[in-house]
C-alpha positions, 0 to 999 in steps of 0.5 A, spaced: 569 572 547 567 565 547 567 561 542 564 553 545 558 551 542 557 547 549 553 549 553 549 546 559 543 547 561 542 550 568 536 551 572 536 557 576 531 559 582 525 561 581 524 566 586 529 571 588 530 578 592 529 585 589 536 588 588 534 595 584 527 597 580 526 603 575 520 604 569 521 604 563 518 612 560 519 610 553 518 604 548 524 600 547 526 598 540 525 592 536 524 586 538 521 589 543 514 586 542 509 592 545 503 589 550 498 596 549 497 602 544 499 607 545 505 605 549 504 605 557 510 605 562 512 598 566 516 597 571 523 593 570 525 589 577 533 586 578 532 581 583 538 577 586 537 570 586 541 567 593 543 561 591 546 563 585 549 569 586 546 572 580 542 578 578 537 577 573 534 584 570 526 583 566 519 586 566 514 586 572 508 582 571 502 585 569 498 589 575 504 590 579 508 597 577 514 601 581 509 602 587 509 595 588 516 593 589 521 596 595 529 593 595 529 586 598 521 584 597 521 577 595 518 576 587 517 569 583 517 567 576 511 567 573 509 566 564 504 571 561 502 571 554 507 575 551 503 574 543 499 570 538 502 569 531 500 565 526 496 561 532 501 560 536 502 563 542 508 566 545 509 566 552 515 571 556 517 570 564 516 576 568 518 577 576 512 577 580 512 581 587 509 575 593 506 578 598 508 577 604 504 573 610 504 577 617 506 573 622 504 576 629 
């Protein structure tokens, strides 16, 4: 365990690589702040960053589900709102596929 109250701030890349995905079938707990009523699945990405040799796991952006992701695609970062409450609006970063360019 570590005990510091030091810490750094670090940027991490903003774009990555797919490492593995899954859906989410159910309705995770609180804090969990749904988006849809009743509760819809979602897509879950890890993606590896390269540089920082880092997998950071998260939900995918809204549109794009399981269908949309294959292991290796490049994603970005991107914020979409997340709630309004007490009116302020609150944001949550997702992964977003980048559709590739065809280069023939």
């Amino acid at each position: 365990m570590c005990s510091s109250r030091d810490f750094a701030v670090v940027p991490l890349s903003r774009t990555g690589k797919v490492w593995s995905y899954t859906d989410a079938h159910y309705e995770p707990p609180a804090p969990f702040v749904p988006t849809t009523s009743p509760f819809e699945l979602f897509a879950i990405v890890a993606v590896e960053l390269g540089k920082e040799q880092l997998i950071i796991i998260n939900q995918v952006a809204t549109g794009f589900g399981h269908d949309d992701l294959t292991v290796g695609s490049p994603v970005e970062l991107v914020l979409e709102p997340l709630e309004v409450r007490d009116g302020i609006e609150y944001v949550v970063w997702k992964w977003s596929p980048i559709a590739r360019v065809d280069e023939s």
